[in-house]
PDB file with SEQRES, HELIX, SHEET and CRYST1 records, atoms N, CA, C and O in Angstrom:
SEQRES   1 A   79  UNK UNK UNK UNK UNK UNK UNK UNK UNK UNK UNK UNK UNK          
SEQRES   2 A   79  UNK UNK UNK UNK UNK UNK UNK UNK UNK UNK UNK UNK UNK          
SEQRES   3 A   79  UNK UNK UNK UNK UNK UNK UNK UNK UNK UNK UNK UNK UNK          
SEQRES   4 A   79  UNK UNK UNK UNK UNK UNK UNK UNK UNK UNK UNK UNK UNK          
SEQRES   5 A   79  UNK UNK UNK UNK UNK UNK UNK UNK UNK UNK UNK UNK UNK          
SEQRES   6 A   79  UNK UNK UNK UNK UNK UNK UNK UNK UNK UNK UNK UNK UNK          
SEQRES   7 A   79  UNK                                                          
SHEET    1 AA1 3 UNK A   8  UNK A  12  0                                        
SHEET    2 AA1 3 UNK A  22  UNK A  26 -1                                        
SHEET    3 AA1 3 UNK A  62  UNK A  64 -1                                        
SHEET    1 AA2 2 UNK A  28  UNK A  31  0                                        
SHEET    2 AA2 2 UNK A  39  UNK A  42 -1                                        
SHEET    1 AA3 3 UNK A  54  UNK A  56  0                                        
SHEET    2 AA3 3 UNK A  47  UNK A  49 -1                                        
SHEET    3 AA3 3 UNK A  75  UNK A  77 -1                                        
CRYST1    1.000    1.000    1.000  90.00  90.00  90.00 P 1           1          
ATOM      1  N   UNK A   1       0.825  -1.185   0.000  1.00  0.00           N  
ATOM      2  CA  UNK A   1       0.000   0.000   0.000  1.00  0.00           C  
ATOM      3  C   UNK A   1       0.867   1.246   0.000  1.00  0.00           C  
ATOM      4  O   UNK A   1       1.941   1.148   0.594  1.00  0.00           O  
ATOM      5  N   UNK A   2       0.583   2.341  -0.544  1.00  0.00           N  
ATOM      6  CA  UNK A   2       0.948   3.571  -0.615  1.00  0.00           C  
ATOM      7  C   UNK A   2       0.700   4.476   0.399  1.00  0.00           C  
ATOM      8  O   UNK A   2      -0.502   4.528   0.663  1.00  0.00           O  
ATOM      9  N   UNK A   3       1.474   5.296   1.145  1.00  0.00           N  
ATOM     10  CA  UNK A   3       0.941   6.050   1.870  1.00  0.00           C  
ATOM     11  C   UNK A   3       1.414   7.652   1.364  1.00  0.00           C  
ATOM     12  O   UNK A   3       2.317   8.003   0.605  1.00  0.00           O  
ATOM     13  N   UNK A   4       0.662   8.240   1.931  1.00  0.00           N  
ATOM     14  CA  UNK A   4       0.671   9.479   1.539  1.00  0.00           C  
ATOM     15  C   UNK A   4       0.450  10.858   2.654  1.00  0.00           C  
ATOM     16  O   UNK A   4      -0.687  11.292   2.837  1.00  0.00           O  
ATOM     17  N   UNK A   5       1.773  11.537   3.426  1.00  0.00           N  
ATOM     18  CA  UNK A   5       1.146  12.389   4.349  1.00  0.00           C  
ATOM     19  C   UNK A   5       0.557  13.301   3.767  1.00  0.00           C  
ATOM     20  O   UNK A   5       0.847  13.513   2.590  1.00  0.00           O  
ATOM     21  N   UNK A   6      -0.244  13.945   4.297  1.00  0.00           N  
ATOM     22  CA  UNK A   6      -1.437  14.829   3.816  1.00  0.00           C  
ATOM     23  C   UNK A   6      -1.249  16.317   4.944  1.00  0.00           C  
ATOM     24  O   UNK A   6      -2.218  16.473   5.688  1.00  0.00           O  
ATOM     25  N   UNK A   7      -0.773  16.750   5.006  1.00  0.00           N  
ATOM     26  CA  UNK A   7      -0.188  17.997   5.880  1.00  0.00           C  
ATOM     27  C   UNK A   7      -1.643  19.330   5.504  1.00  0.00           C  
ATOM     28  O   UNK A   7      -1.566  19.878   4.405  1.00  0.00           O  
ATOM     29  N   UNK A   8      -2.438  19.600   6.127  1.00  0.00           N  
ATOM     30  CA  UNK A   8      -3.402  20.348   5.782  1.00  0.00           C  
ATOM     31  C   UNK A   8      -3.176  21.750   7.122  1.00  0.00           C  
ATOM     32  O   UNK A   8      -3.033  21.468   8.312  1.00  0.00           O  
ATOM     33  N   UNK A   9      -3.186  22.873   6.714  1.00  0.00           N  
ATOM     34  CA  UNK A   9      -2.521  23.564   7.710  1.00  0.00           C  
ATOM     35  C   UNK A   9      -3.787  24.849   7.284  1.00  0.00           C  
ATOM     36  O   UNK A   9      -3.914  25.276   6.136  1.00  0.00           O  
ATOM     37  N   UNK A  10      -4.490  25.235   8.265  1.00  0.00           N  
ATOM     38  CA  UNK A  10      -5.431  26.590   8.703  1.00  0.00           C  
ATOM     39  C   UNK A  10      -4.583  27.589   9.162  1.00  0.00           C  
ATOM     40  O   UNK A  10      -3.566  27.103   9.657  1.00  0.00           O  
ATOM     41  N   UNK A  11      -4.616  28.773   9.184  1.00  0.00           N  
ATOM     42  CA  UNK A  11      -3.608  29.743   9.289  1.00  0.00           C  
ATOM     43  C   UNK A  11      -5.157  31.036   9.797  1.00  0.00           C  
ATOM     44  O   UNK A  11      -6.124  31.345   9.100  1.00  0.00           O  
ATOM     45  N   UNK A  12      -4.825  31.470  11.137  1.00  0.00           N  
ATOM     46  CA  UNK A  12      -5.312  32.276  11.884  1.00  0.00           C  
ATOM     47  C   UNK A  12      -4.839  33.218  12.600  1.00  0.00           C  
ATOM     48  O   UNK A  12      -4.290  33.000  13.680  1.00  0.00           O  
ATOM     49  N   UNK A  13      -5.006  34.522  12.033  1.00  0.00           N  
ATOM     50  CA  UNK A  13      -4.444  35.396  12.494  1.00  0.00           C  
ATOM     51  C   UNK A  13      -5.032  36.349  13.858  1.00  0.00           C  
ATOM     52  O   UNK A  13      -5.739  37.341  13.677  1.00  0.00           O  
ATOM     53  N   UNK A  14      -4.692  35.959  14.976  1.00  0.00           N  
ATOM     54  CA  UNK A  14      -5.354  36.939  16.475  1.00  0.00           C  
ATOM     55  C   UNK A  14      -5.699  38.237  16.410  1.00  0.00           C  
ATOM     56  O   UNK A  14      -4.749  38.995  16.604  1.00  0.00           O  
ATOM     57  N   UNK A  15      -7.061  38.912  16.137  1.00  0.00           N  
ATOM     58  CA  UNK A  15      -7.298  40.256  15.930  1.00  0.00           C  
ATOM     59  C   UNK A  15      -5.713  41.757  17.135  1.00  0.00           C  
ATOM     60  O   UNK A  15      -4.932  42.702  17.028  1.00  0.00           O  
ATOM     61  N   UNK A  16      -6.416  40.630  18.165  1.00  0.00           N  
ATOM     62  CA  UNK A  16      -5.801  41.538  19.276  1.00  0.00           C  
ATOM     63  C   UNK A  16      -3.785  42.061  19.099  1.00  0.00           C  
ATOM     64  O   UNK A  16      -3.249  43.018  19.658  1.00  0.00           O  
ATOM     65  N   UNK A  17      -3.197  41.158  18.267  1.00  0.00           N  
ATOM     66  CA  UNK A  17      -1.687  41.334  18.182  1.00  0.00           C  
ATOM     67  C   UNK A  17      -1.750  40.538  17.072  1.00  0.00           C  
ATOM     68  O   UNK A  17      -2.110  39.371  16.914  1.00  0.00           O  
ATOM     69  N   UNK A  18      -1.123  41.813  15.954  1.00  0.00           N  
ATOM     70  CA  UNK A  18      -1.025  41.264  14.669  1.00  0.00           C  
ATOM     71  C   UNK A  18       0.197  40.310  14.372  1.00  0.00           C  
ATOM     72  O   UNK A  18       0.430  39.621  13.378  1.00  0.00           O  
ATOM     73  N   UNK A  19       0.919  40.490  15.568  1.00  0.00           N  
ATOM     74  CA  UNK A  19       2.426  39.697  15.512  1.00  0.00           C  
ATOM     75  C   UNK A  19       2.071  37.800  16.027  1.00  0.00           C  
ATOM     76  O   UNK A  19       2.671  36.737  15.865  1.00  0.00           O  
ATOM     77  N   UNK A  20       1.305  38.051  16.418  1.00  0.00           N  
ATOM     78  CA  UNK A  20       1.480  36.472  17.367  1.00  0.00           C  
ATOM     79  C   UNK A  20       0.575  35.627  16.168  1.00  0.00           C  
ATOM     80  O   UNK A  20      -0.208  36.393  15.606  1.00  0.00           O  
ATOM     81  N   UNK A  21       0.537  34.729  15.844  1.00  0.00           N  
ATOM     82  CA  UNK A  21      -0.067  33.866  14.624  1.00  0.00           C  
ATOM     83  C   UNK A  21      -0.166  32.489  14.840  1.00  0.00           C  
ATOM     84  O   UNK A  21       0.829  31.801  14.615  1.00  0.00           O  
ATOM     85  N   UNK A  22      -1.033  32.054  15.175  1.00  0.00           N  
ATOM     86  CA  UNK A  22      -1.652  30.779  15.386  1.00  0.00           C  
ATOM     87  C   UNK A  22      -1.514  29.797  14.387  1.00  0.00           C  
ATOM     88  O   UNK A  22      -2.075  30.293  13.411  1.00  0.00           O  
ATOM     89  N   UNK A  23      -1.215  29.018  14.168  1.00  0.00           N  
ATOM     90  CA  UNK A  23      -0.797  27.529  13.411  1.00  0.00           C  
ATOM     91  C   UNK A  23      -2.052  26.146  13.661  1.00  0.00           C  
ATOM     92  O   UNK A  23      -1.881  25.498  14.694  1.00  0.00           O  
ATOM     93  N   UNK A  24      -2.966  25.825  12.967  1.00  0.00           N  
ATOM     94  CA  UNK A  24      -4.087  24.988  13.068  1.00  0.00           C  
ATOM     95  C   UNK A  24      -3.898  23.754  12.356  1.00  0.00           C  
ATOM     96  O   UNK A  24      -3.085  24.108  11.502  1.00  0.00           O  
ATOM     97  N   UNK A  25      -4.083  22.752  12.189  1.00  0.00           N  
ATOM     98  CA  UNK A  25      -4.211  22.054  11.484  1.00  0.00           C  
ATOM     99  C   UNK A  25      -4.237  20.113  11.677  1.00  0.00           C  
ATOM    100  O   UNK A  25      -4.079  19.785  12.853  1.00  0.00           O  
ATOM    101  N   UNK A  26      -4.342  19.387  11.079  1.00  0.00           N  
ATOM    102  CA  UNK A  26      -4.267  17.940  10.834  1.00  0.00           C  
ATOM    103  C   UNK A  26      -3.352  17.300   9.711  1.00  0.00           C  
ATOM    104  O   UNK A  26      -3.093  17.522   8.528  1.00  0.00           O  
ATOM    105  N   UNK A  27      -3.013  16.434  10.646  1.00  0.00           N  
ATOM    106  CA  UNK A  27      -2.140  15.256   9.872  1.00  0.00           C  
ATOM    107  C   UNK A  27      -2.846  14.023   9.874  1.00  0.00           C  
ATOM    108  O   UNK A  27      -3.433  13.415  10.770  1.00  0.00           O  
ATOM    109  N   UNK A  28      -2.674  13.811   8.774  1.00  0.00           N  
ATOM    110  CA  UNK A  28      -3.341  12.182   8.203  1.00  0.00           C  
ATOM    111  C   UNK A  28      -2.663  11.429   7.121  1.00  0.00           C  
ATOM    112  O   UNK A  28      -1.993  11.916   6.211  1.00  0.00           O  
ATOM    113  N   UNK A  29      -2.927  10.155   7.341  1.00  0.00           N  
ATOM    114  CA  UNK A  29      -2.068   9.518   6.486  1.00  0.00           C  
ATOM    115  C   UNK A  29      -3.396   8.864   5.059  1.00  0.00           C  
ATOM    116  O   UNK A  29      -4.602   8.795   5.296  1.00  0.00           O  
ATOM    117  N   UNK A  30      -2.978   8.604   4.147  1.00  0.00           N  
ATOM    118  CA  UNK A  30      -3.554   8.388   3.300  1.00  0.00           C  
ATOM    119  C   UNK A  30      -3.068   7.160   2.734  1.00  0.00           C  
ATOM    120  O   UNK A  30      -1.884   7.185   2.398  1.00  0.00           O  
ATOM    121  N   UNK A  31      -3.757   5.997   2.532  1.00  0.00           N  
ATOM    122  CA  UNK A  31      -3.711   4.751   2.237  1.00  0.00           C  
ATOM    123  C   UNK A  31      -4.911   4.504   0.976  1.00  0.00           C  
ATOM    124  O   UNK A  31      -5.993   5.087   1.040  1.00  0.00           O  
ATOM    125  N   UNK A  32      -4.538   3.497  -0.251  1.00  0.00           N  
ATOM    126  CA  UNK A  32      -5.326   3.248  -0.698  1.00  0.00           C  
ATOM    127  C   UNK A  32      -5.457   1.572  -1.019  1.00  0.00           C  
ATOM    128  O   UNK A  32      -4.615   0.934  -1.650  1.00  0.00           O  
ATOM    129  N   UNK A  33      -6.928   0.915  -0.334  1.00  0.00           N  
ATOM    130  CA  UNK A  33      -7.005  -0.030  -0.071  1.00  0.00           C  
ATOM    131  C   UNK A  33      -7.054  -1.332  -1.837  1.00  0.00           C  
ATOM    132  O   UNK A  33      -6.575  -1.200  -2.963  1.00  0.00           O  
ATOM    133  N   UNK A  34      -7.610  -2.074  -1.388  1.00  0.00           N  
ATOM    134  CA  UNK A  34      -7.682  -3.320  -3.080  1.00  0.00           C  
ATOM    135  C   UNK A  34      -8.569  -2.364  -3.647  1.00  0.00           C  
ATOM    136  O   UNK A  34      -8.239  -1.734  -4.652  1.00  0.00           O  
ATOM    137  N   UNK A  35      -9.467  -2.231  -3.189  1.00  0.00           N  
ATOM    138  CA  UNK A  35     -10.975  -1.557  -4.295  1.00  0.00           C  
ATOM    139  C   UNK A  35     -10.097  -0.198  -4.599  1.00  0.00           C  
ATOM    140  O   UNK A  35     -11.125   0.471  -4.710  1.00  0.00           O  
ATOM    141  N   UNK A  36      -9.481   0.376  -4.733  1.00  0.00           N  
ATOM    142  CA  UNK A  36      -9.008   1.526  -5.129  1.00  0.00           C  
ATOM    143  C   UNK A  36      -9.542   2.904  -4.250  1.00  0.00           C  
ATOM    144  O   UNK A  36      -9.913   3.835  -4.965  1.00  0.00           O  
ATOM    145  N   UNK A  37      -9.588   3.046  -3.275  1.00  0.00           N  
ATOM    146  CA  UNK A  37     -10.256   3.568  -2.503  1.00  0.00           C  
ATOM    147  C   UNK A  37      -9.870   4.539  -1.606  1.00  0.00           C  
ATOM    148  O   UNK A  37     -10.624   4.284  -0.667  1.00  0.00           O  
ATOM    149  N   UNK A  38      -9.117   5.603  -1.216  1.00  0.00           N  
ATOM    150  CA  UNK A  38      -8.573   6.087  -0.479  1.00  0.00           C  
ATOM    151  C   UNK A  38      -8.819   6.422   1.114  1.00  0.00           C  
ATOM    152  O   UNK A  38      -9.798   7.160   1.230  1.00  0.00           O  
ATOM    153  N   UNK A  39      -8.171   6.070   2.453  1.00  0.00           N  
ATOM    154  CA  UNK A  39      -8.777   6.030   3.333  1.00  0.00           C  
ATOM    155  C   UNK A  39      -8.118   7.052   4.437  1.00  0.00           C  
ATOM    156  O   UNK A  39      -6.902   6.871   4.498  1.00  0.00           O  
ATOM    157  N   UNK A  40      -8.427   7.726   5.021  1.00  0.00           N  
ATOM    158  CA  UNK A  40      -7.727   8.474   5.757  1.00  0.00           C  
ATOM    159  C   UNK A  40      -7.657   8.386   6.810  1.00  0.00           C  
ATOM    160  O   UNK A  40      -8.724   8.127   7.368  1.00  0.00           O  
ATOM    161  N   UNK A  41      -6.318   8.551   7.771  1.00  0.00           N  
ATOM    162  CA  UNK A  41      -5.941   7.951   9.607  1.00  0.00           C  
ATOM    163  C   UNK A  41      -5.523   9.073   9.567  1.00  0.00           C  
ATOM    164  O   UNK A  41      -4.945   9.745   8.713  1.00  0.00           O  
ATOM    165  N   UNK A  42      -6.160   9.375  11.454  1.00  0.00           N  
ATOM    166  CA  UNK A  42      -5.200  10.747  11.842  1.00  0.00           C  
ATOM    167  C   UNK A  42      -3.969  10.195  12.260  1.00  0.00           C  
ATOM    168  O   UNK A  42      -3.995   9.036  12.672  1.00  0.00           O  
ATOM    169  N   UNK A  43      -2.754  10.885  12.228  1.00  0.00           N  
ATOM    170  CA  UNK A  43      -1.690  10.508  12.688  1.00  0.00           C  
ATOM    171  C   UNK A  43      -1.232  10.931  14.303  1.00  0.00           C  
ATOM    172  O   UNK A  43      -0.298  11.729  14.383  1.00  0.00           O  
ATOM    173  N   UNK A  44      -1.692  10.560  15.270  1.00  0.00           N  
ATOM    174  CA  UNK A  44      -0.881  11.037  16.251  1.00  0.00           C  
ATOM    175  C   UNK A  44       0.816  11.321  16.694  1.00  0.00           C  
ATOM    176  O   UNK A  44       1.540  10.970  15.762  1.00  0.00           O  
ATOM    177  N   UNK A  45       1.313  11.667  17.446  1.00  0.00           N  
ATOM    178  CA  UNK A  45       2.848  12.400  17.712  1.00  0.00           C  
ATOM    179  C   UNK A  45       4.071  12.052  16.952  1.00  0.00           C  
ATOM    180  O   UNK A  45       5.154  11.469  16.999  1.00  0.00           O  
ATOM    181  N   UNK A  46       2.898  13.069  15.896  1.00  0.00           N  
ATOM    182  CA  UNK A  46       3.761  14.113  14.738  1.00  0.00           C  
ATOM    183  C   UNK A  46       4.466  15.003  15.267  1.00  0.00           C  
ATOM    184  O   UNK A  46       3.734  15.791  15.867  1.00  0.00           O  
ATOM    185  N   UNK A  47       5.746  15.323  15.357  1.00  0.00           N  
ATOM    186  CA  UNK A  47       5.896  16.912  15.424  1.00  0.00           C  
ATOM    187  C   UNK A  47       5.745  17.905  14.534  1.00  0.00           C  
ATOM    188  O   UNK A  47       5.798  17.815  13.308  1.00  0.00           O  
ATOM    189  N   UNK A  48       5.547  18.891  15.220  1.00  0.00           N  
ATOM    190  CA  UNK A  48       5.214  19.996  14.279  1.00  0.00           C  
ATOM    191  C   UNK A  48       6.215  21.424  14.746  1.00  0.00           C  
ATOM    192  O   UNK A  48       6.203  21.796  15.919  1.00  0.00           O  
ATOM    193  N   UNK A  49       6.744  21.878  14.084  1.00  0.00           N  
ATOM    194  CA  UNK A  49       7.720  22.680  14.472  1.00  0.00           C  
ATOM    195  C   UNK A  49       7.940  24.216  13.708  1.00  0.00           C  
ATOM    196  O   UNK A  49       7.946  24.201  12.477  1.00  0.00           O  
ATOM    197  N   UNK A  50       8.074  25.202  14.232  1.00  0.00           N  
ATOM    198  CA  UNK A  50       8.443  26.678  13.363  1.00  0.00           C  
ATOM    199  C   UNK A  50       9.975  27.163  14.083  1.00  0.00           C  
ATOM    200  O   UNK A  50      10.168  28.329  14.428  1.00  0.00           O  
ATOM    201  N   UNK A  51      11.020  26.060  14.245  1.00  0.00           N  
ATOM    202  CA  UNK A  51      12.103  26.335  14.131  1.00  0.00           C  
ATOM    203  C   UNK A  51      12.633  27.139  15.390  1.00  0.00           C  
ATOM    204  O   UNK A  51      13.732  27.675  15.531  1.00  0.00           O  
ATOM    205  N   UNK A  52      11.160  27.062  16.601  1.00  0.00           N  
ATOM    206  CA  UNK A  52      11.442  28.117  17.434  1.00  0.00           C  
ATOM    207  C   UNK A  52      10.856  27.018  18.890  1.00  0.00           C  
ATOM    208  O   UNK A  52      11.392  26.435  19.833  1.00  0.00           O  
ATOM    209  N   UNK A  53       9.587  27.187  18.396  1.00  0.00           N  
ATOM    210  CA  UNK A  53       8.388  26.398  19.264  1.00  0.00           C  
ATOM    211  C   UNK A  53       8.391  24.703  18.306  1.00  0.00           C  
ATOM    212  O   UNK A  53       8.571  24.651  17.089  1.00  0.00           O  
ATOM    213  N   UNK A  54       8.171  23.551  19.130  1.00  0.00           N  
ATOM    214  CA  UNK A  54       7.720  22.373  18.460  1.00  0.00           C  
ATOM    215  C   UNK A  54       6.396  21.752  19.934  1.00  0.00           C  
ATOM    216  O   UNK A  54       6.339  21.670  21.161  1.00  0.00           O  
ATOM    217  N   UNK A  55       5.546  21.456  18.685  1.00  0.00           N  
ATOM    218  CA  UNK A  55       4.491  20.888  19.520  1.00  0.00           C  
ATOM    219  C   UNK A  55       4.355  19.156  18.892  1.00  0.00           C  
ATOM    220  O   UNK A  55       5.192  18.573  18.203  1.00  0.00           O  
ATOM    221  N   UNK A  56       3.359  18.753  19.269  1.00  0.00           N  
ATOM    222  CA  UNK A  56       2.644  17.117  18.896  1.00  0.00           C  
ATOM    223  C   UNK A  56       1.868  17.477  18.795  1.00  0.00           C  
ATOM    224  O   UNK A  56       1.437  18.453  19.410  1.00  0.00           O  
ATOM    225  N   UNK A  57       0.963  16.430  17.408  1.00  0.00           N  
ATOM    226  CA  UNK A  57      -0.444  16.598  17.233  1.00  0.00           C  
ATOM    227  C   UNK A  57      -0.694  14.934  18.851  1.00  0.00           C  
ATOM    228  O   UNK A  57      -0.037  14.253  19.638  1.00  0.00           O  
ATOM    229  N   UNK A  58      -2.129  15.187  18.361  1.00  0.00           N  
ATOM    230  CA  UNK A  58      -2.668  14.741  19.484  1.00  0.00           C  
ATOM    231  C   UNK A  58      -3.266  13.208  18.320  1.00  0.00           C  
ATOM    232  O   UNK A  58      -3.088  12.814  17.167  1.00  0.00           O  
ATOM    233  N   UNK A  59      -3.992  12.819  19.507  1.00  0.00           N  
ATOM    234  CA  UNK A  59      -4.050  10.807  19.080  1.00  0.00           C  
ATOM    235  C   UNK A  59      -5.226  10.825  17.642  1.00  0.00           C  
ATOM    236  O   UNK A  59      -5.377   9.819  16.948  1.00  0.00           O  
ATOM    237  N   UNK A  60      -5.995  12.162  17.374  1.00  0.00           N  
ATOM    238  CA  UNK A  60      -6.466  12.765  16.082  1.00  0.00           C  
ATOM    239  C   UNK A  60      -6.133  13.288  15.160  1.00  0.00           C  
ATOM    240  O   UNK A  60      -6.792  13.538  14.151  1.00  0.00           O  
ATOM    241  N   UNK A  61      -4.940  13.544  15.418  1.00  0.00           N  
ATOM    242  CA  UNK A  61      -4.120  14.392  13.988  1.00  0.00           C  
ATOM    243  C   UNK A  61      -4.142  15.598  14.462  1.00  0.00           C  
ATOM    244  O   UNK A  61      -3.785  16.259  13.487  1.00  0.00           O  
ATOM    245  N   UNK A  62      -4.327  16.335  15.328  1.00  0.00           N  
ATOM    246  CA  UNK A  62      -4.750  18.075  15.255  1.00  0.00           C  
ATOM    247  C   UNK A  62      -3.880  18.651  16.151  1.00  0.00           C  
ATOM    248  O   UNK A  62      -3.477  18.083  17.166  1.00  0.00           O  
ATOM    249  N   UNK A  63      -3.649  19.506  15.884  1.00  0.00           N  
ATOM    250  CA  UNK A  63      -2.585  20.564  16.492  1.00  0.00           C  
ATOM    251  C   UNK A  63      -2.624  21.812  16.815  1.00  0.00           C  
ATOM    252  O   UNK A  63      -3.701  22.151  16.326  1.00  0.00           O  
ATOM    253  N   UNK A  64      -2.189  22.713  17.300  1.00  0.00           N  
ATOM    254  CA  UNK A  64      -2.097  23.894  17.251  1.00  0.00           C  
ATOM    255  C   UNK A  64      -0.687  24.757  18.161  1.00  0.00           C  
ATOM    256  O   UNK A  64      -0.378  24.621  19.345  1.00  0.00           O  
ATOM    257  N   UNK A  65      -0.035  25.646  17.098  1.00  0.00           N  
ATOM    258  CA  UNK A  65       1.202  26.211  17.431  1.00  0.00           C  
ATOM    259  C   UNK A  65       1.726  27.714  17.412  1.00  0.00           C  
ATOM    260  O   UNK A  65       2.177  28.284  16.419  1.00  0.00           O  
ATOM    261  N   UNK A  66       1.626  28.092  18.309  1.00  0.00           N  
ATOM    262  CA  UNK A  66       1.898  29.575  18.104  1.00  0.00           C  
ATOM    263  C   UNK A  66       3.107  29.795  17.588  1.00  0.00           C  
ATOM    264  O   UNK A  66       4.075  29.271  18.139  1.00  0.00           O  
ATOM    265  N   UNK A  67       3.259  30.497  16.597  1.00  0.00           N  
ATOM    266  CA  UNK A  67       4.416  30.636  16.066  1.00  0.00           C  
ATOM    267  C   UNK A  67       5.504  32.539  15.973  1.00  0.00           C  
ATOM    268  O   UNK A  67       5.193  33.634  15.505  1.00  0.00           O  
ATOM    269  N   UNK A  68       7.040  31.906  16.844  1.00  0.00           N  
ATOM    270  CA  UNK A  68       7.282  32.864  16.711  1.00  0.00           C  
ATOM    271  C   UNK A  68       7.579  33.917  15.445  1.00  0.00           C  
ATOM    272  O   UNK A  68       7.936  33.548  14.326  1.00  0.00           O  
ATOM    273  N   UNK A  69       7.298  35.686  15.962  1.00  0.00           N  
ATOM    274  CA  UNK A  69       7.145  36.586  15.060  1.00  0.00           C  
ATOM    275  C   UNK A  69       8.683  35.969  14.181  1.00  0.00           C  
ATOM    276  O   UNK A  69       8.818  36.650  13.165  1.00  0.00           O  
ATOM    277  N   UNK A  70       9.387  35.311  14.259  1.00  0.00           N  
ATOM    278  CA  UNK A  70      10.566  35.299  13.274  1.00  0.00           C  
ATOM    279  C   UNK A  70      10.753  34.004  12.241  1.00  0.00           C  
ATOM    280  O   UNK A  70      11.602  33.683  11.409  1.00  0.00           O  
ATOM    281  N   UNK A  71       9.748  33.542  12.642  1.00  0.00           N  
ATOM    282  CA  UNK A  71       9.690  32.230  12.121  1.00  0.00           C  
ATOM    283  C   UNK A  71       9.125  32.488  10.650  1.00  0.00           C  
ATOM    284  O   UNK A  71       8.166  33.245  10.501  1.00  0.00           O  
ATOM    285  N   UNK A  72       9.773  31.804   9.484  1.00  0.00           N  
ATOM    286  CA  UNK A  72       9.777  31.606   8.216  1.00  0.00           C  
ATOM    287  C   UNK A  72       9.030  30.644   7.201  1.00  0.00           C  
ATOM    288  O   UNK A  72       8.648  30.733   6.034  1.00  0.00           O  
ATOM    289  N   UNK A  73       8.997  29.480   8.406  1.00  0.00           N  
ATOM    290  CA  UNK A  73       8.716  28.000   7.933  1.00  0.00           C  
ATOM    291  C   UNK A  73       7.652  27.158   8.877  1.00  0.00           C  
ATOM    292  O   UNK A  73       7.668  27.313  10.098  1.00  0.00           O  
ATOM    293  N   UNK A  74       6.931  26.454   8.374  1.00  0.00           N  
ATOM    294  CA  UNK A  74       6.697  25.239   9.342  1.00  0.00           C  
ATOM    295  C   UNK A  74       7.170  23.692   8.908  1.00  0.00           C  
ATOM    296  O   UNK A  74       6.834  23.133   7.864  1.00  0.00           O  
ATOM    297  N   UNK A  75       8.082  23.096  10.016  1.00  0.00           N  
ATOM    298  CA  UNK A  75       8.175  21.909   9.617  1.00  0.00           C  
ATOM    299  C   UNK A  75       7.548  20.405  10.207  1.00  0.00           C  
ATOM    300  O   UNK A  75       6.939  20.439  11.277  1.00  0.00           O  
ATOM    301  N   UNK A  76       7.676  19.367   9.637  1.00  0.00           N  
ATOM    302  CA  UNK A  76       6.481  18.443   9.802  1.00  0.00           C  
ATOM    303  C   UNK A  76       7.875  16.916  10.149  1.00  0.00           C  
ATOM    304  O   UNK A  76       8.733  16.651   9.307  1.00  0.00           O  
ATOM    305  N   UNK A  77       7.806  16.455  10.975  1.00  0.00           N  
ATOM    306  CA  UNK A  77       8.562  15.236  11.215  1.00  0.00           C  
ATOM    307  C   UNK A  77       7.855  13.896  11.361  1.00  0.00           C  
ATOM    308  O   UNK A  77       7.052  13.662  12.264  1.00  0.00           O  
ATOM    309  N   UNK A  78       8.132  13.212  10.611  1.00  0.00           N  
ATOM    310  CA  UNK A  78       6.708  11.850  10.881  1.00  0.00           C  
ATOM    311  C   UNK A  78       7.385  10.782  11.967  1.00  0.00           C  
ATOM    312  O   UNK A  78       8.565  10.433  11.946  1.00  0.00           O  
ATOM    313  N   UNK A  79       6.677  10.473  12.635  1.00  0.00           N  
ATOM    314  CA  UNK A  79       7.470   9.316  13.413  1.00  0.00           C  
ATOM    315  C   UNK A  79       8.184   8.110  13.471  1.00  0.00           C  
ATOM    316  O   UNK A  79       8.594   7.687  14.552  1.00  0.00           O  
TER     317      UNK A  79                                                      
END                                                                             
């Protein structure tokens, strides 16, 4: 089987401080079964990282990371 991470990332910006920026999102893995079928698993403790702060998604795939004002990137480490 094929797998496929699927990195889907929401991006929310805090009215109150235009500097501080919230990081949302799910990890899932993508498998496609005999019938041709694609099926999707959340991935739990993923890291998730902006080179400053690193968090884990949780046993659903979902996360959330405040990211510092200097940060450029987000990166994704699979387990």
């Amino acid at each position: 089987m094929r797998y496929i991470i699927t990195f889907f990332v929401i991006v929310f910006f805090l009215s109150l401080e235009a500097s501080c920026r919230v990081v949302e999102g799910t990890v899932t893995s993508i498998s496609t079964n005999k019938k041709g079928h694609n099926i999707e698993v959340p991935m739990g403790n993923v890291l998730i990282s902006d080179g400053y702060t690193v968090c884990k998604t949780d046993q659903n795939g979902r996360y959330s990371i405040s990211l510092n004002p200097d940060a450029t990137f987000i990166t994704l480490t699979q387990p």
